[in-house]
MIBA-804788 format. One record per residue (C-alpha): y, z, x. Coordinates in nm, 2 decimals. Layout:
<pts>
PT      Y      Z      X
PT      Y      Z      X
...
</pts>
This chain:
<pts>
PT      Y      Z      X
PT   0.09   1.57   1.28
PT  -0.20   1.42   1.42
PT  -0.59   1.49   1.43
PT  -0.93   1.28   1.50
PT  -1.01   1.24   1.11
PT  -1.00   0.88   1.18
PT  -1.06   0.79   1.53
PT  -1.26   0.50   1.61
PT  -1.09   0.35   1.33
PT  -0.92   0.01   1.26
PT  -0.67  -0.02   0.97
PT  -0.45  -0.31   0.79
PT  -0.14  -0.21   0.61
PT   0.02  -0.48   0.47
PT   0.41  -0.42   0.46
PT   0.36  -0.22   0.71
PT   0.70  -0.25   0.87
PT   0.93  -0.02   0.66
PT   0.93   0.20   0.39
PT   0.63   0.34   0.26
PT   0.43   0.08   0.48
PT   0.55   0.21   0.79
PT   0.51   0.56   0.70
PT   0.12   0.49   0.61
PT   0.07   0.29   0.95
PT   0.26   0.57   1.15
PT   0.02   0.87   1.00
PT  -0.29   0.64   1.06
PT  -0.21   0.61   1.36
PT  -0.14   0.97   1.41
PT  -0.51   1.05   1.20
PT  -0.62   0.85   1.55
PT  -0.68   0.49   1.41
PT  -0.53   0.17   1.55
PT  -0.34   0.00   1.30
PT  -0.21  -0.38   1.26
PT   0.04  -0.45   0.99
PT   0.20  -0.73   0.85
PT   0.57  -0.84   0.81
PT   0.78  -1.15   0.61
PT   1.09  -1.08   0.76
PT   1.23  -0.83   0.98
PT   1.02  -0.88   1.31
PT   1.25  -0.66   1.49
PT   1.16  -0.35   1.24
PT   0.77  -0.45   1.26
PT   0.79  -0.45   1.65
PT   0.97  -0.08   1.64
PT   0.68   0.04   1.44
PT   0.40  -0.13   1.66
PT   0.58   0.05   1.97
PT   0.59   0.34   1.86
PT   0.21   0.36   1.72
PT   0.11   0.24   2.09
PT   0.34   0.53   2.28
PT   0.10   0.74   2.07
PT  -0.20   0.59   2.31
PT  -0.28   0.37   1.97
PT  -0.34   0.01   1.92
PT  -0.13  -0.20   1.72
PT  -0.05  -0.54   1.66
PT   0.23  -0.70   1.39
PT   0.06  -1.02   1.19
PT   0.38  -1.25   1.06
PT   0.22  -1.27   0.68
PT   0.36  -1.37   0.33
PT   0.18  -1.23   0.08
PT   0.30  -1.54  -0.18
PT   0.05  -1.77   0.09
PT  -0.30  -1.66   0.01
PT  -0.46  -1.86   0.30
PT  -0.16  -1.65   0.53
PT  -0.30  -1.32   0.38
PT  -0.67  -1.39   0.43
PT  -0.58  -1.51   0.75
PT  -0.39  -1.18   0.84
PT  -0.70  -0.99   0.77
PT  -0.93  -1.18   1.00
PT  -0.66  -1.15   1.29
PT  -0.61  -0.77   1.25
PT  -1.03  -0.74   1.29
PT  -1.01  -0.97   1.57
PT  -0.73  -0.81   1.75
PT  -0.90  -0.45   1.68
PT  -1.21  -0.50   1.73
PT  -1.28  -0.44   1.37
PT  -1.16  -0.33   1.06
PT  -1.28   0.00   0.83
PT  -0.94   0.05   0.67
PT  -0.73  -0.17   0.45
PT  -0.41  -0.07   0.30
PT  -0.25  -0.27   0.02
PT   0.13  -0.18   0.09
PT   0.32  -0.52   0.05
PT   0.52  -0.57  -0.32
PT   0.80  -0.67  -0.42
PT   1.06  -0.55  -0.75
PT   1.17  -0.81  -1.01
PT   1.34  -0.65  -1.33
PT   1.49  -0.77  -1.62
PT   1.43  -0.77  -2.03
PT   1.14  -1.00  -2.07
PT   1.38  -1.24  -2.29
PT   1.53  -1.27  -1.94
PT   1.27  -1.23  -1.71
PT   1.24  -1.59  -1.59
PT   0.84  -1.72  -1.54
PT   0.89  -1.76  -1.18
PT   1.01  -1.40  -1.09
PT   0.69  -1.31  -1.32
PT   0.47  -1.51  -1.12
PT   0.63  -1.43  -0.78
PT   0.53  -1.06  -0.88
PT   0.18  -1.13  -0.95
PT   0.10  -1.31  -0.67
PT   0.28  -1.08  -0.40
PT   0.15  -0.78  -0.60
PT  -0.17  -0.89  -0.74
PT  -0.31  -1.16  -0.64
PT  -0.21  -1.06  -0.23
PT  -0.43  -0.75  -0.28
PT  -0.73  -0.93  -0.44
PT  -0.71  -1.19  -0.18
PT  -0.70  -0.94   0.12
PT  -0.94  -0.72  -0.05
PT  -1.18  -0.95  -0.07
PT  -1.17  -1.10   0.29
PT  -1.13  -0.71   0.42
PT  -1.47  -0.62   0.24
PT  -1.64  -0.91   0.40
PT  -1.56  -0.74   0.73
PT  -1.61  -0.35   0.62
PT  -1.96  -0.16   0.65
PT  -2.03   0.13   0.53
PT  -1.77   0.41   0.54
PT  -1.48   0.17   0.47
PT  -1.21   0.23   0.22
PT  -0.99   0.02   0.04
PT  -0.66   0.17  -0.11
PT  -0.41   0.01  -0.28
PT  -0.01   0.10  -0.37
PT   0.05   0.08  -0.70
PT   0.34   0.25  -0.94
PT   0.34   0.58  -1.15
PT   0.56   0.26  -1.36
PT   0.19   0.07  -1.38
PT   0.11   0.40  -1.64
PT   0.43   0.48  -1.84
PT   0.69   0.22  -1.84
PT   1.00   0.41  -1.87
PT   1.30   0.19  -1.86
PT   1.37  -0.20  -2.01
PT   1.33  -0.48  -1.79
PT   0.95  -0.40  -1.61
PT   0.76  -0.65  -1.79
PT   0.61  -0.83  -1.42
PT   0.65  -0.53  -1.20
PT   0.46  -0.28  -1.48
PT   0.19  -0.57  -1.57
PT   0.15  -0.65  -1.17
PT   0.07  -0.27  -1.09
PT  -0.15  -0.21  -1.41
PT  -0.35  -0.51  -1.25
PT  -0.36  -0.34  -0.96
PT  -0.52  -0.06  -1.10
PT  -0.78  -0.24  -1.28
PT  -0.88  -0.46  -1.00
PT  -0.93  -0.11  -0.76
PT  -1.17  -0.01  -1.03
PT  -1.33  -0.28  -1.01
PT  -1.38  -0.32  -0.62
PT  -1.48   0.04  -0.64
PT  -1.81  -0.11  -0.86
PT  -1.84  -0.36  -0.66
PT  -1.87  -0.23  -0.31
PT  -2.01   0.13  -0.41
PT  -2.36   0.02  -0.31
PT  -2.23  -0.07   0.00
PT  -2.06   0.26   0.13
PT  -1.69   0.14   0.08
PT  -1.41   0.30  -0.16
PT  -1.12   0.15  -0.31
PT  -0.89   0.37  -0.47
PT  -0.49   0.41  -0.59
PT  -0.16   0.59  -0.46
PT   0.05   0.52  -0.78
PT   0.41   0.69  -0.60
PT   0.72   0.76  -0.84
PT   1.08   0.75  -0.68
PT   1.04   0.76  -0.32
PT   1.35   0.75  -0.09
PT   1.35   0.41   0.09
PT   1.55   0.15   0.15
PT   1.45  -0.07  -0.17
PT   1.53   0.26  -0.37
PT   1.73   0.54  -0.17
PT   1.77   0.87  -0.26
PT   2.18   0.89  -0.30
PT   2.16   0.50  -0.48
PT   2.33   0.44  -0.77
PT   1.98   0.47  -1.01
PT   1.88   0.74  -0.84
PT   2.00   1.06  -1.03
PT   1.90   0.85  -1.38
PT   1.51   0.88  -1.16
PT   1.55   1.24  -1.09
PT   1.63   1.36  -1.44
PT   1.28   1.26  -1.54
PT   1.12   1.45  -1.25
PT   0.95   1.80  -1.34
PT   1.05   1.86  -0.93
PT   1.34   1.67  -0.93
PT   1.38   1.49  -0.62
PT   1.25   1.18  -0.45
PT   0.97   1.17  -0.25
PT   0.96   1.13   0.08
PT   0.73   0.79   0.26
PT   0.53   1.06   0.46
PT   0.44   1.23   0.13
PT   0.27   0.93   0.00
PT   0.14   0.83   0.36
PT  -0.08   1.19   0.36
PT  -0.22   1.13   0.05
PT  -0.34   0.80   0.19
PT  -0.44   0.92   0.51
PT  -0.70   1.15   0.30
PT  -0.85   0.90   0.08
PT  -0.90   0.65   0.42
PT  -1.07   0.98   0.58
PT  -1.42   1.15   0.57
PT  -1.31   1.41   0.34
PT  -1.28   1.16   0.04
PT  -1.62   0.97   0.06
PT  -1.71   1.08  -0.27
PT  -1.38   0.97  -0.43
PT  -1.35   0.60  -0.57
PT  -1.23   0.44  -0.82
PT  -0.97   0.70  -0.90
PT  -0.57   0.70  -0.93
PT  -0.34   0.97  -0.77
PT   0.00   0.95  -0.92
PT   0.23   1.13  -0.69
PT   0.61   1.13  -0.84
PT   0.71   1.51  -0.88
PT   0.60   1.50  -1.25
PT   0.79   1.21  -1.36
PT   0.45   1.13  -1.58
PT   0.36   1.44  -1.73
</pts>
């Protein structure tokens, strides 16, 4: 699919180099933005993705950032701007999953979680904004897991996303005056690597689904692609759960 919603658009995605991340730079891309995402590990994967935005006559460039190193993710904004030109998009993708019952859930693995999940988006959020005039939109990844905690053992992961959501609403206050949204994709099951459709949790997921299936990355990446487009510039501060009814 592609179209000129967002041409003469530059957009972040952190995490941008699998999963749901790569799907969301890949239909930016195709919306007719240039995209830069950031990676930990897997430069190889990261490289595949920026290759294959360019073959689309794109822009893209791959920023080597950890989201645990605040200075690295404010750092990773201000390089994506500089290698685009600018910056009217910014996607908070990057997260990582540590579960266990709270008893068990050391405070490491809780803090870990909050600063990759939290922390990370307030940090490039806030550099982003600095950047951003009017017509820019922030969005941010959370859970359908940051509403309704549905299994033992989510204690950082549900707390790091329910964050999430409150800081979005927030930035949506903030930066109203100034023309830029921030709003949330909360996804449920969505088949990725980190949580593939035919794993061993997975038909425990789909029995909670009204449409039970997973969700596909591109699913969640065209929901995104709306909110970052001028369709949505009267949308803010609002969360779109998409997880085949797991909620309801």
């Amino acid at each position: 699919m592609t179209s000129t919603n967002l041409q003469g658009k530059a957009a972040l995605v952190t995490g941008g180099s699998r999963g749901i991340g790569a799907a969301i730079a890949r239909r930016l891309a195709a919306e007719g933005a240039d995209v830069a995402i950031t990676y930990v590990n897997g430069a190889d994967k990261a490289e595949a993705v920026v290759k294959e935005i360019k073959a689309s006559g794109r822009r893209a460039v791959a920023i080597k950032a950890d989201n645990r190193d605040a200075e690295a993710v404010e750092r990773s904004v201000k390089e994506a701007a500089g290698a685009l030109g600018r910056l009217d998009i910014l996607v908070n993708s990057a997260g990582i999953w540590r579960a266990a019952p709270v008893g068990e859930l050391s405070l490491a693995d809780f803090d870990e979680t909050i600063e990759v999940n939290l922390r990370a988006p307030f940090v490039a959020s806030k550099a982003a904004a600095a950047l951003m005039g009017e017509g820019g939109s922030i969005i941010s990844i959370s859970s359908n897991l940051a509403d309704r905690v549905s299994d033992p053992g989510l204690a950082a992961y549900s707390a790091s996303k329910a964050g999430l959501v409150g800081l979005t609403k927030a930035l949506a206050r903030d930066l109203g005056s100034r023309g830029i949204t921030a709003n949330i994709v909360n996804p449920g099951s969505t088949n990725t690597d980190m949580n593939p459709a035919n794993g061993p949790h997975a038909e425990h997921q789909r029995q909670k689904m009204a449409t039970p299936r997973f969700g596909d990355a591109s699913e969640i990446a065209s929901l995104v692609a709306w909110l970052a487009g001028p369709e949505s510039r009267f949308v803010t501060g609002s969360a779109f759960t998409i997880d085949g009814g797991a909620n309801i």
